[in-house]
N, C-alpha and C positions, 0 to 999 in steps of 0.2 A: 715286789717291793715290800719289805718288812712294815713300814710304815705304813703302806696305805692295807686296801682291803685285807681283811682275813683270807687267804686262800690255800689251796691245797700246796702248791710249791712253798711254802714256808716249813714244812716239816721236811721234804727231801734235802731243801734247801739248809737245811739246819748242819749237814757235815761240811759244807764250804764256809758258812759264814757265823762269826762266833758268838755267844754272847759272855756277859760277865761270871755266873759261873752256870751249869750245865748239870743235868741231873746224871748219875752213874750209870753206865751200862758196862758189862762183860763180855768176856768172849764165852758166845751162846745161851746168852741166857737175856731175860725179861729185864728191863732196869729195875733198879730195887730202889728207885726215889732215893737215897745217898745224895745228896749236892755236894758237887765235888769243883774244887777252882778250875776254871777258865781263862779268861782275860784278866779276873781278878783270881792272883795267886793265893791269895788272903783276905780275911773279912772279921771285923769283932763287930758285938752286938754291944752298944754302951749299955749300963746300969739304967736299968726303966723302961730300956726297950725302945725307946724311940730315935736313936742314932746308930748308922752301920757304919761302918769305917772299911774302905776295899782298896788294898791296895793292889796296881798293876804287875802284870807280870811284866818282864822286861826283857824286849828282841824279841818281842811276836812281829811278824813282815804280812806284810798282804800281799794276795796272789802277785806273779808280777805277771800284770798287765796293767796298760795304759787305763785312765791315767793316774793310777797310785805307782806302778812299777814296783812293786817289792820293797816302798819304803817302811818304814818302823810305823807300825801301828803306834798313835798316842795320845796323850789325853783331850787334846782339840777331838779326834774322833770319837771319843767315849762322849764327852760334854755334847758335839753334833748329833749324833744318834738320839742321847736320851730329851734332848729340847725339837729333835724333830718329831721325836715319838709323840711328846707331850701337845705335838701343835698340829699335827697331824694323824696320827692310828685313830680309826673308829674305834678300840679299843682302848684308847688315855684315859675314860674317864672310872677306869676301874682301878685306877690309878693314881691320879691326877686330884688329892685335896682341894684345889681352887674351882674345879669343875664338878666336884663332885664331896660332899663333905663325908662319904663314907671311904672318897680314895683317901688310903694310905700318906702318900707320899705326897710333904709340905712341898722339898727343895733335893735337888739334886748339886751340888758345889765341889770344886776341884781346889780345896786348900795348896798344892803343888801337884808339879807333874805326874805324880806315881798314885795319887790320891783322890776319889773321889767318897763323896759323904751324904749319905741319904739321908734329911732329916724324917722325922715321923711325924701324923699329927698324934695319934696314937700307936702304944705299943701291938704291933701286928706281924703274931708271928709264921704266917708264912711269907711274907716278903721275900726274902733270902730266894724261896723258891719259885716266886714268883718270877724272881728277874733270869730264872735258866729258861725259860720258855719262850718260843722264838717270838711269839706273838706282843712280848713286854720287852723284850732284852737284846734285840741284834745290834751288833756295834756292825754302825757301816761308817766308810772312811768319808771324811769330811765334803771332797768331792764331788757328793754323791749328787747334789744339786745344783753343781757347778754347769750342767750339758755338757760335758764328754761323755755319758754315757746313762742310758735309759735304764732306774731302776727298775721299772714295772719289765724291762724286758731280760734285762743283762745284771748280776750279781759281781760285786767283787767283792772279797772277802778275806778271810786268815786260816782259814781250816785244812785240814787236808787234806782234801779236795776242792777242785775249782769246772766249774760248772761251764764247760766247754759247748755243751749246745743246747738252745731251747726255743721249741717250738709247739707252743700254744697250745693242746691238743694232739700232739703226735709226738713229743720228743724232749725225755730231759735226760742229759750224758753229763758225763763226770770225768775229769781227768785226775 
């Protein structure tokens, strides 16, 4: 569960589930920290540094399985993720301005569908890369807390790959 504890499945789990944008890798080689877009196709940094602007990409699907079924990722899940993060991850408050007066991040706001907006308290420039690391940034689809299906055990996601078996200690596979 992205949210809850820090653990080791958050990084395997990082090809199945996406976040806003994602740091670069190639083929065979080391990543070279590049931030390259993900869920957000685009990003500007306002003048002063304390507003990001991201806009969505559009016709990302999440795995189809029940119960999202392969519908359109959209901005209900982006706004869910980032208010589940903030009220849940042991990790919010490296983050989270109100809990913390060195986090970064006042507000998170979805001016329209395709649009989400980071306000700042101060100008802080790794933000951007902040938000590719799975531990700040996984967009999970709004159901996540609805009880169909157990974050801490089961993933759903938009990546290209989707996370077919897992077991505790003996077993993580990927289709």
């Amino acid at each position: 569960d992205p949210s809850g504890a820090i653990n080791p499945l958050n990084a395997p789990a990082r090809i199945a589930i996406n976040t806003l944008v994602r740091i670069g890798y190639g083929v065979n080689k080391w990543p070279d920290n590049q931030i390259i877009p993900d869920i957000a196709e685009s990003w500007e940094i306002a003048p002063g540094g304390t507003q990001i602007t991201m806009k969505l990409r559009q016709g990302v699907k999440w795995h189809n399985k029940a119960p999202v079924n392969g519908r359109t990722l959209d901005m209900d899940d982006v706004m869910f993720s980032w208010n589940r993060f903030a009220a849940q991850a042991p990790n919010r408050k490296d983050m989270i301005n109100s809990l913390n007066p060195f986090g970064p991040v006042l507000s998170a706001t979805n001016p329209d569908s395709k649009t989400v907006v980071f306000k700042l308290a101060y100008p802080y420039v790794p933000i951007v890369g902040f938000l590719a690391y799975p531990r700040y940034g996984q967009i999970q689809p709004k159901e996540t807390d609805g009880g169909a299906f157990n974050p801490e055990l089961e993933s759903r996601g938009s990546g290209p790959w989707r996370i077919d078996r897992f077991e505790k200690d003996v077993e993580l596979r990927f289709v």
